[in-house]
C-alpha positions in Angstrom: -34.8 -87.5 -90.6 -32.3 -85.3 -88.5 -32.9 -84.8 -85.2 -32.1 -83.5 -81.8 -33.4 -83.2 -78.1 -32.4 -79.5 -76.2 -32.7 -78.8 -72.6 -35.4 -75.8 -72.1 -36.4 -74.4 -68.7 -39.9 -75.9 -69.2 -38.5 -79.3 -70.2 -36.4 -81.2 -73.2 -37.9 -80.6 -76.4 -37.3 -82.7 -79.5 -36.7 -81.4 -82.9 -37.0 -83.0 -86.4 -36.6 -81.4 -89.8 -34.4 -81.7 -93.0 -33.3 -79.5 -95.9 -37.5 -78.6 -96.4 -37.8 -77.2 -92.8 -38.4 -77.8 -89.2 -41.2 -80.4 -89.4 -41.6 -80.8 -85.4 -40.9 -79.6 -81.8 -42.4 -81.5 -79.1 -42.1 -82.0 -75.6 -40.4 -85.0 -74.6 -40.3 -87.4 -71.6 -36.1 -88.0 -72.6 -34.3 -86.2 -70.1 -31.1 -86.5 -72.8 -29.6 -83.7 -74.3 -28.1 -84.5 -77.6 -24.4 -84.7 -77.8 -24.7 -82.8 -81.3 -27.0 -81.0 -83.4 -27.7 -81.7 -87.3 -26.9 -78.8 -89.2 -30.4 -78.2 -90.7 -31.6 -78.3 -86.9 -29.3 -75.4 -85.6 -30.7 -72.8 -86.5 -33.9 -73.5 -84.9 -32.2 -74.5 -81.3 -30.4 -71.0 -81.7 -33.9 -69.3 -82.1 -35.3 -71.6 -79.0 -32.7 -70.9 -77.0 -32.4 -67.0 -78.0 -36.9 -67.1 -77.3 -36.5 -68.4 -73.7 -33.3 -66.2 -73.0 -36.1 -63.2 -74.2 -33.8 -62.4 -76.8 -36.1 -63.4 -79.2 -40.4 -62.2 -80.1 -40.5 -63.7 -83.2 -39.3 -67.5 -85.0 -38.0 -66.7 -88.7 -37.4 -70.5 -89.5 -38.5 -72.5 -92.5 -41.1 -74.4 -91.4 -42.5 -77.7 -92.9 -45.4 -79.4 -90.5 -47.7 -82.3 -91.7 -51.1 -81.9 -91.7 -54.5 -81.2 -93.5 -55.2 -78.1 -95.3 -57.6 -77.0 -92.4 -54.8 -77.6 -89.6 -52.3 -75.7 -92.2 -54.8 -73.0 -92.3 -55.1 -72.6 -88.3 -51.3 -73.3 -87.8 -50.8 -70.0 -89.9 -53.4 -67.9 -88.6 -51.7 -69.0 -85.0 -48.4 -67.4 -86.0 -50.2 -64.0 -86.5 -51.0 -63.5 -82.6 -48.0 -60.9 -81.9 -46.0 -61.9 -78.8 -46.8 -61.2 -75.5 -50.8 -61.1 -76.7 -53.7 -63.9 -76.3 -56.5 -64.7 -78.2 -59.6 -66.7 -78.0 -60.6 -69.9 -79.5 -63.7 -68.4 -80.4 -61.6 -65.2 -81.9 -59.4 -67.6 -84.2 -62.2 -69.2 -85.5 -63.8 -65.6 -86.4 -60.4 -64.9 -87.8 -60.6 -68.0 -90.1 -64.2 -67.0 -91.3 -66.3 -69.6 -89.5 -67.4 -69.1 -85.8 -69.4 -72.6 -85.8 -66.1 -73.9 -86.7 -64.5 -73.4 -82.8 -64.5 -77.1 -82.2 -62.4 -78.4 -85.6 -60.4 -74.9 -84.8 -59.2 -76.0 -80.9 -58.7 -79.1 -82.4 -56.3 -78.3 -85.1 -54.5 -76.0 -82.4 -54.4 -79.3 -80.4 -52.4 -81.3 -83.2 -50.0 -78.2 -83.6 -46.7 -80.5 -84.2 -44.5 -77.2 -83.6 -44.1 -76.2 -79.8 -43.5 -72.8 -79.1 -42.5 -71.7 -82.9 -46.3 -71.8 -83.7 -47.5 -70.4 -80.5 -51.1 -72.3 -80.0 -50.1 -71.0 -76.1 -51.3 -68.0 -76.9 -55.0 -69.4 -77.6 -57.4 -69.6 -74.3 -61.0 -69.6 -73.6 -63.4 -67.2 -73.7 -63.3 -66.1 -70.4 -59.8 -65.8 -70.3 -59.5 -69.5 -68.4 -56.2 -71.3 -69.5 -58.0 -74.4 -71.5 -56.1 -77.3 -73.7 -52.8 -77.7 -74.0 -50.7 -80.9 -75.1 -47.6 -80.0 -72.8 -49.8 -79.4 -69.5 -51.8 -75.9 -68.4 -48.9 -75.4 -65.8 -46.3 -74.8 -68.9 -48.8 -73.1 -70.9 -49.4 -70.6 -68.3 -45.3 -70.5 -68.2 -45.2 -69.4 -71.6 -47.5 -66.9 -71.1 -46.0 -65.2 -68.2 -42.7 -65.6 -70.1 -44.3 -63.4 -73.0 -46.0 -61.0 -70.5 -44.8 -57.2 -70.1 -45.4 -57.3 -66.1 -43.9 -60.4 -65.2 -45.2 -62.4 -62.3 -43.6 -65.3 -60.6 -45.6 -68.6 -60.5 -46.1 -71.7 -58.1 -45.5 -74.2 -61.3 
């Protein structure tokens, strides 16, 4: 399956997909961009590039992750926190009809295979505490300072 590693100013990310869609971004320990990038990649390294420049509030890719129905289910719901806005784990899982259901809810957000594009950053706790994140609280906390109207600089 095509692939591809960009340069982002939180670190490289690697991105797979074919002709069905952008199947996953991750953060990756490479430190190698790629010489050239697959055509059915491009357009999604445009629409990285174009997010972190702040050119870009919204991903309009066709997207095709693995997972169970349940983790399909969250992955979606993620995609409708607008920019810029949090949410809590307990508020996604009212959103997805089942507060007992927080646990299996952070956990799918946890397996989210598509950095950035579905933007599990914007989950936190209850309290407003930065909790989980597979790419490190420091660049979670990045992201949503990126997204934020009053922009404040930070020691990570």
């Amino acid at each position: 399956m095509p692939s591809c590693i960009i340069e982002t100013p939180i670190g490289f990310a690697k991105i797979i997909g074919d002709k069905n869609g952008i199947s996953s971004v991750t953060l990756t320990s490479k430190k190698v961009k790629s010489d050239s990038i697959p055509y059915e990649l491009l357009d999604c390294v445009i629409q990285l590039k174009a997010y972190f420049k702040e050119d870009l509030q919204s991903f309009n890719l066709n997207i095709n992750p693995e997972g169970t129905a349940f983790q399909k289910s969250v992955w979606k719901q993620l995609q409708t926190i607008p920019y810029g806005k949090t949410i809590s784990y307990l508020e996604l899982s009212k959103q997805l009809g089942d507060v007992k259901a927080i646990r299996a809810v952070a956990n799918a957000n946890g397996e989210n295979p598509l950095w950035v594009i579905i933007p599990c950053h914007r989950v936190i706790g209850s309290d407003e505490s930065l909790t989980g994140y597979a790419g490190g609280l420091c660049r979670k906390q990045w992201l949503i300072n990126h997204e934020s109207n009053n922009k404040q600089q930070s020691l990570f």
